[in-house]
N, C-alpha and C positions, 0 to 999 in steps of 0.2 A: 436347176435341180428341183422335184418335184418335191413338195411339202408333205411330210408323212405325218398323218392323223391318227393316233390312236382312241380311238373311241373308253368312254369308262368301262364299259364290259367287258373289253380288251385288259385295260388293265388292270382290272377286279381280279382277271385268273391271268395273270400272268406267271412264267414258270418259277418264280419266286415265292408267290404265295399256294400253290398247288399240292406241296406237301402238307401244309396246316390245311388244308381242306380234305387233304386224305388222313390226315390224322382224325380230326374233327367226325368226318365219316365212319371211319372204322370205330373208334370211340363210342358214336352213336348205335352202330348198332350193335355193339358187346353188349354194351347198356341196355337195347333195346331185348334183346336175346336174353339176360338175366329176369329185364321184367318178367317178360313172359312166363320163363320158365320159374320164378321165385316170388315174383310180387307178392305171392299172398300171402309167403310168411317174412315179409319186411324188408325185401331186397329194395323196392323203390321207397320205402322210407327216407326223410331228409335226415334222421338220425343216420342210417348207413351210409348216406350219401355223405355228410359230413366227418365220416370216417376215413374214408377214403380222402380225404387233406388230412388230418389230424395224425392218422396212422404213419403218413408218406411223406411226412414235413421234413424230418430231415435230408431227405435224399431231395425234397424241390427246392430246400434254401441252396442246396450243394449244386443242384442242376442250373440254378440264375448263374453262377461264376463258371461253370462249364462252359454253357451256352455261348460267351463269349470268349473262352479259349478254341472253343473250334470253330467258333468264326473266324476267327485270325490267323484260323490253321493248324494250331496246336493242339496239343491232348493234355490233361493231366492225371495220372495215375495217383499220384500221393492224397487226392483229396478222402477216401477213407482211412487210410492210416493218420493223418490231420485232426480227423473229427475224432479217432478212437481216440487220440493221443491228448485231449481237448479234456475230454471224458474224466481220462487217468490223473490230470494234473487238476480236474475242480474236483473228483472222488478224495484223491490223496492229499489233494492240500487240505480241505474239509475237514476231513474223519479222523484222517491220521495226525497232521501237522497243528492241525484245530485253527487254522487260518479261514477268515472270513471267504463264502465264494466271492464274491466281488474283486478280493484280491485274487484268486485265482483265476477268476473269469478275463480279468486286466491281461494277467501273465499270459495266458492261453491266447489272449489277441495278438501280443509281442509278438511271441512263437510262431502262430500260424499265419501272419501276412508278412512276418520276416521272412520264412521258409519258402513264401510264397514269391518276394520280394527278390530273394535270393537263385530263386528255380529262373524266374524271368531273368536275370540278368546272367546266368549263366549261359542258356538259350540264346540271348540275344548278342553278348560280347564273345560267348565264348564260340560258338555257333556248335555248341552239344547238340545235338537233334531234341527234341522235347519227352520223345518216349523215354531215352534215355536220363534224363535229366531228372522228370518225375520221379521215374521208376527209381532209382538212387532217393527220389526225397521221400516215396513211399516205404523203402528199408530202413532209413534213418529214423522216421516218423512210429515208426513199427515198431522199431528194433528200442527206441527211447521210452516208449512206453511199456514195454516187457520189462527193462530196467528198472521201470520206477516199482510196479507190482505184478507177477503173472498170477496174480488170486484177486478175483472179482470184491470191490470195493464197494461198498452199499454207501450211499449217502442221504444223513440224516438230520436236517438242517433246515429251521424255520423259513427261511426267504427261499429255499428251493423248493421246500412243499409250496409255500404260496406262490410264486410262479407256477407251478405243475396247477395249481386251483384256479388259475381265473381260466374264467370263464363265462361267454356269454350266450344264454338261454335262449333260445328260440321263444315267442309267442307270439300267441294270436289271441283274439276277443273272442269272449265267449258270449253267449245269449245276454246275458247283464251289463254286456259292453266292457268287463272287466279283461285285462290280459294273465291270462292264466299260460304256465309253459305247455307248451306243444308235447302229446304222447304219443309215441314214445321219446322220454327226452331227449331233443336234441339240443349241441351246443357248440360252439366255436371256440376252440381253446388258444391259448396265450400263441402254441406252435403254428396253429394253421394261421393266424391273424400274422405272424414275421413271412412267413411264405408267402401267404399274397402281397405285403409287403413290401417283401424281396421282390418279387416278380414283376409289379408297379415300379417299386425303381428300376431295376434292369431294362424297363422298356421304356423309359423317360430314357436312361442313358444313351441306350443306342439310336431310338427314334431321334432325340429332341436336341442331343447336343453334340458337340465337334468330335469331344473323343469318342460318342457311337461311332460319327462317319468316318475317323479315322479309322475302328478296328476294323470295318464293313472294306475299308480300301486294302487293310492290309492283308486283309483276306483275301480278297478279288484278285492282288497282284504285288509281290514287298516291294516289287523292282519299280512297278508302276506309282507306288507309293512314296518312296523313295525320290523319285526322279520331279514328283510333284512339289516336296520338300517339307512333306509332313514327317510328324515327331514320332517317328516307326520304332527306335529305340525305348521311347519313353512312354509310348502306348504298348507295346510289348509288356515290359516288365511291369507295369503299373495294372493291368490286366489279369498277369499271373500272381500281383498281390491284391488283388481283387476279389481270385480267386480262394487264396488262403483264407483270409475275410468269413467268406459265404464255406469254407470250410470250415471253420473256426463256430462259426454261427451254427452249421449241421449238428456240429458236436455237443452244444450247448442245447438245444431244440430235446438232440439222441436224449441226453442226462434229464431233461425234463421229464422225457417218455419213460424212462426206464429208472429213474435213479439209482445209479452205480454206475462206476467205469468198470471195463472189464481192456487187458490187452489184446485179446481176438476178437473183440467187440468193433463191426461192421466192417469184418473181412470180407472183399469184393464186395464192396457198396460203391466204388470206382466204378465199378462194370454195369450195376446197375443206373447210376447216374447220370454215366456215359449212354447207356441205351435209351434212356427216358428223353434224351437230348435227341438222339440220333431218329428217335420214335416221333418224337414233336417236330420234325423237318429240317434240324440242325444239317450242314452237308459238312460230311465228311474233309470233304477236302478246300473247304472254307467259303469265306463269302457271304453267306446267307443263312441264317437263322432268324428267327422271329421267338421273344420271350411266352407271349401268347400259345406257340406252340408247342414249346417244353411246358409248361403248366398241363396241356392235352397230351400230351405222353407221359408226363407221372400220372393221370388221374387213369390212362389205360391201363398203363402199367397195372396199377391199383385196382383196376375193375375185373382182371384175368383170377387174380388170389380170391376177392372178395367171392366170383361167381362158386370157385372151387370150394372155400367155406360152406357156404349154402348148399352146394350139391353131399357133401357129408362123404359121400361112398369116393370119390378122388382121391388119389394122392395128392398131397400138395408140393410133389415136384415137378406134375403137368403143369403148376406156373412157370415154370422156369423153361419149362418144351414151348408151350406156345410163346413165351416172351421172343426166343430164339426165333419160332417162323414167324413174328412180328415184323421182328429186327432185320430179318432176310429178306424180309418182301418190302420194307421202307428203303432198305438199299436199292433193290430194283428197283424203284421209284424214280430213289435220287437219279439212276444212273439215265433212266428214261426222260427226266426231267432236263438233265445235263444235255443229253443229245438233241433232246424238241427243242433247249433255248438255242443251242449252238446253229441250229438249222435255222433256226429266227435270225440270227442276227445273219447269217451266210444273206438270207433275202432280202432282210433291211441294206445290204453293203451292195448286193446286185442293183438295186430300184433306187438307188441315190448315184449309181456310176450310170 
């Protein structure tokens, strides 16, 4: 049997890593296209640039526990109604019950990677399909939060102003060798610092240890996974409370951003977190995602809104148009991506018989 060589070039673009280079590309040049058209009044600024994380933290903490439900193949719908529901119970316990956040923040963890805990195991013992399954934990999530308050809660509370305040200044030296902040200020807040974070662990997990390559198998194949005698039961459900987790976290992030919980507070934020995944290279139909790459689809994501700001005369629901042909044309991708590897491996199994 003759010995197949793949060269490093070869496997620098293999069709695994080809959608985070088309992301990366498209990315670059939105980017590039806003310089042009905006640079002179602050769009390549590293102030704007570090909005685009600060602004979008929640939906990237929510996009790390995605990322690996559709690699395993599944979906989750309930993770905005999670993070609303997150909101409502540190707002309400706060303001109204006059309970420390901390205890509420505690309770909010229970809740959201029980629920999460709970989605997994129905999915996996009960064999609920996952659309399903969500979709029921998004009504509940929803529907429990309208119960507590349908009137937006403000919250006012020393430890959650200073969390919404840290923050870390950008600077540079000035002629006197002193570090003075960077104008216009920029700065890195407590949300974009969990995001990157999140997104470093999430790629420790799946790179670097057994449960990544578990979820990576059970994506690729449950039967093949199965048959190997990996723990497909208990990587499933452990996953979708994972997921609750980095929902649970979104929610906390949201309440920094905004302080107040509201009940219709980040209606269809599912969809958009789901698309930021599906934008970053995630496949749909499992197997393959890379953290790296969701990080590059919420920041495009984020660059479509930021260019329309800047342009002034737009509607800002042409973000949501072009998110759509973003999302349409990553699919095509995927789907070309899926037939070039299929046709690779047909030639690898010819040239080894």
């Amino acid at each position: 049997m003759p010995e197949i060589r793949t060269s490093p070039l070869k496997r620098l673009f293999k069709p695994n890593y080809l959608m985070v280079y088309a992301t990366l590309g498209i990315f670059l040049l939105i980017y590039l296209f806003g310089a042009i058209m905006y640079g002179g009044i602050g769009f390549t600024s590293l102030r704007t640039f570090l909005l685009l994380f600060s602004d979008n933290a929640y939906i990237g903490i929510s996009a790390v526990g995605m990322t690996m439900v559709l690699i395993t193949g599944g979906i989750d719908l309930s993770v905005g109604a999670v993070a609303s529901l997150t909101g409502m119970i540190i707002a309400y316990g706060t303001t109204v019950m006059g309970l420390h956040p901390l205890v509420c923040i505690a309770f909010s963890l229970v809740v959201g990677v029980g629920l999460g805990l709970l989605m997994g195991a129905c999915i996996q013992y009960l064999n609920v399909p996952p659309f399903i399954t969500t979709l029921t934990g998004m009504f509940f999530a929803r529907g429990v939060t309208s119960l507590i308050s349908r009137e937006s809660i403000s919250i006012k509370h020393e430890m959650i102003d200073a969390l919404a305040g840290i923050k870390l200044y950008m600077k540079w030296p000035n002629e006197a060798g002193e570090w003075v902040r960077i104008r216009p200020v920029a700065s890195i807040d407590l949300n974009t610092m969990v995001f990157l974070l999140m997104i470093i662990l999430g790629a420790i997990i799946l790179q670097k240890t057994r449960f990544g390559r578990n979820v990576y198998a059970i994506g690729g194949s449950v039967q093949s996974a199965t048959l190997m005698g990996l723990p497909v039961a208990r990587t499933k459900v452990l996953v979708y409370g994972f997921n609750g987790l980095c929902s649970v976290l979104a929610g906390i992030a949201y309440v920094l951003y905004v302080k107040s919980g509201w009940n219709l507070a980040l209606s269809g934020a599912e969809l958009d977190v789901i698309s930021s995944c599906v934008i970053g290279g995630v496949m749909l139909s499992g197997g393959v995602g890379y953290m790296g790459g969701t990080l590059l689809g919420v920041l495009l994501k984020a660059t479509i809104p930021a260019i329309i700001t800047f342009n002034g005369a737009m509607n800002s629901w042409w973000a949501k148009i072009f998110t759509g042909v973003l999302l349409l044309l990553f699919i095509v991708i995927q789907r070309a991506v899926v037939a070039s590897s299929t046709r690779v491996r047909k030639t690898e199994s010819s040239v080894q018989k």
